[in-house]
C-alpha positions as CSV (number, residue, x, y, z in Angstrom):
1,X,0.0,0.0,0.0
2,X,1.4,3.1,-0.6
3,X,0.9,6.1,1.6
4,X,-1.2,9.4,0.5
5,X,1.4,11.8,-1.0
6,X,-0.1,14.4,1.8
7,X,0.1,11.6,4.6
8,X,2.4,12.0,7.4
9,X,4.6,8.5,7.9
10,X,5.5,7.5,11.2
11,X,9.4,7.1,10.6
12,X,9.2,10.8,9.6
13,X,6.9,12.4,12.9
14,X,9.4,9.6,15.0
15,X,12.9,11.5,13.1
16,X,11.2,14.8,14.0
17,X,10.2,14.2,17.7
18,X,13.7,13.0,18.1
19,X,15.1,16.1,16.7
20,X,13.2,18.0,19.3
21,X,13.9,16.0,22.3
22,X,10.5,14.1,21.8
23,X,9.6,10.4,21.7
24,X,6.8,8.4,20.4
25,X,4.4,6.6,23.0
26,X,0.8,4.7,23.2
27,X,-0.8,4.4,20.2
28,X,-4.6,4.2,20.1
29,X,-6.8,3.3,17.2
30,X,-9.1,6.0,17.0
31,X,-11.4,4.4,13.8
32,X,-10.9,1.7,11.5
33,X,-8.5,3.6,9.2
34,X,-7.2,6.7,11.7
35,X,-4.8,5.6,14.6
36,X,-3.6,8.3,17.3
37,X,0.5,7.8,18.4
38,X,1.1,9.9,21.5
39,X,4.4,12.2,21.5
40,X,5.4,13.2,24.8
41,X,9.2,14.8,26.2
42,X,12.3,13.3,26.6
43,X,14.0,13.1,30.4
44,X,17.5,12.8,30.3
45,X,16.9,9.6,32.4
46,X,14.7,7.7,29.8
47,X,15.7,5.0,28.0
48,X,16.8,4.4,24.9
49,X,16.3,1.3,22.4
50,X,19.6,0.6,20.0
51,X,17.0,2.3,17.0
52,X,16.6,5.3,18.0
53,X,20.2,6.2,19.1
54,X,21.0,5.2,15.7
55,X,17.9,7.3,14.1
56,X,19.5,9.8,16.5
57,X,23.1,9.6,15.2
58,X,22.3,9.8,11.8
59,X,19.6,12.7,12.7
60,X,22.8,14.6,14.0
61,X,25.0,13.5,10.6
62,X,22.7,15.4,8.9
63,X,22.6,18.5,10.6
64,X,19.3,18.0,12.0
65,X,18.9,17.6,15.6
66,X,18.4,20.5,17.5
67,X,19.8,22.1,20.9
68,X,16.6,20.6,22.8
69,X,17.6,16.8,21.1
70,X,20.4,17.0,22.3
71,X,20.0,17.6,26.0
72,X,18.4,14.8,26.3
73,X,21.0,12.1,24.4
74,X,22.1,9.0,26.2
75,X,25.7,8.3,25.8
76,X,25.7,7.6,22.0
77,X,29.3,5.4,21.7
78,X,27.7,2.3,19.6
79,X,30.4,0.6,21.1
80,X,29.0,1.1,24.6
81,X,26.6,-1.6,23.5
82,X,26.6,-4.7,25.9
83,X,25.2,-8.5,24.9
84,X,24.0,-9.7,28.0
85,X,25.9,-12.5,29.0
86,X,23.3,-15.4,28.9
87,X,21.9,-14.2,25.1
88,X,26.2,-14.4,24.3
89,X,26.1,-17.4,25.8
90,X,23.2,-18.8,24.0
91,X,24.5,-17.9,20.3
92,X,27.7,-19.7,20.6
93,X,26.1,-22.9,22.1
94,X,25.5,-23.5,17.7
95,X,28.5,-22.8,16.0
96,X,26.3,-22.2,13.0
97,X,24.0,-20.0,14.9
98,X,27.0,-17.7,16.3
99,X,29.0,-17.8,12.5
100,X,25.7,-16.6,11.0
101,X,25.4,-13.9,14.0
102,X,29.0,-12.5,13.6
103,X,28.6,-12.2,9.6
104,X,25.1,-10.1,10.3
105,X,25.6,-6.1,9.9
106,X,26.7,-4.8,13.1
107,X,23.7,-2.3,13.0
108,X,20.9,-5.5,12.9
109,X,22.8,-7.3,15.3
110,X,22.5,-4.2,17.9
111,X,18.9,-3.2,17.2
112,X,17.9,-7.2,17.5
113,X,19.5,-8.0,20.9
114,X,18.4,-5.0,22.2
115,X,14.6,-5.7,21.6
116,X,15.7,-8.9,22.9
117,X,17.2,-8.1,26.5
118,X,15.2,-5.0,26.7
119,X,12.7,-7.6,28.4
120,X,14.9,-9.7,30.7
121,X,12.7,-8.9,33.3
122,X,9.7,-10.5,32.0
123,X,10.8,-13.7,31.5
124,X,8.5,-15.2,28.7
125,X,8.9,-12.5,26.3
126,X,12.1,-12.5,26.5
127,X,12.5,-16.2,26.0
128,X,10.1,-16.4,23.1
129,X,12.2,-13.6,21.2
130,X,15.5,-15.3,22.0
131,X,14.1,-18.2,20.6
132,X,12.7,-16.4,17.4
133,X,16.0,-14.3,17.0
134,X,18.1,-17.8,17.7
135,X,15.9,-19.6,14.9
136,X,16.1,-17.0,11.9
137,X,19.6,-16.8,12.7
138,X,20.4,-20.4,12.5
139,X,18.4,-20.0,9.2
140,X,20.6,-17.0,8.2
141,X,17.3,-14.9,7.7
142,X,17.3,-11.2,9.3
143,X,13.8,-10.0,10.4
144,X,12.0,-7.3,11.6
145,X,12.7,-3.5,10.9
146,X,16.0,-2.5,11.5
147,X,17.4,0.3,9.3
148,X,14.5,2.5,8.2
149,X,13.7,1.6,4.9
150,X,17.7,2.2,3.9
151,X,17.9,5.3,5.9
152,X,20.5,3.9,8.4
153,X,22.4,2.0,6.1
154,X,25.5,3.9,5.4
155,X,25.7,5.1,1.9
């Protein structure tokens, strides 16, 4: 389906909120074709998934984020990003698994364990994702969105 030339996309009202500070929220279905997403302020203190530090970085390549985005930034160093142990520890139990892992982009590998061990405290989730994640990768299949359409991939 492709979107009303006059329609505002989600990746685009998510970039702007981001260059303000912002972050998207709740969304509510309002009708059968018209949803609501809820954009609320940054603390300094919130958290940050992989996918929007990288929106973020690349927000600030291109001259876009403002004073107000910036405030709020978590450390931004995508080297500061940590595999928790036991998801490490689960990859290189298959050698096929963790040779497939290690030949992913670095980008998809951050953004994918992070939506992973984001939910280490609730225990079924994050086993059913491991699982998932553990199975496409064993299949050398990436999933899910993870660069934007192209956006983050660097030209």
């Amino acid at each position: 389906m492709t979107p009303a030339p006059d329609a505002l996309l989600y990746l685009d009202a998510v970039e702007e909120a981001l260059c303000f500070g912002w972050i998207d929220g709740v969304k509510k279905k309002i009708s059968e074709t018209e949803l609501a997403q809820r954009l609320s302020p940054r603390t300094k203190k919130s958290s940050w998934t992989e996918l929007n530090k990288e929106r973020a970085r690349r927000l600030e390549k291109l001259g876009l984020m403002t004073d107000e985005g910036r405030r709020v930034l978590p450390d931004m160093d995508s080297g500061s990003f940590q595999i928790d142990e036991a998801i490490e520890q689960k990859l290189q139990e298959d050698e096929q698994v963790y040779q497939n892992f290690m030949a992913f982009p670095e980008l998809y590998r951050r953004i994918r364990i992070d939506t992973i061990q984001s939910y280490k405290n609730q225990p079924e989730l994050f086993k059913s994702r491991l699982e998932k994640f553990i199975a496409s990768t064993r299949e050398n299949k990436m999933y899910g969105q993870w660069h934007d359409q192209g956006r983050l991939l660097d030209d």
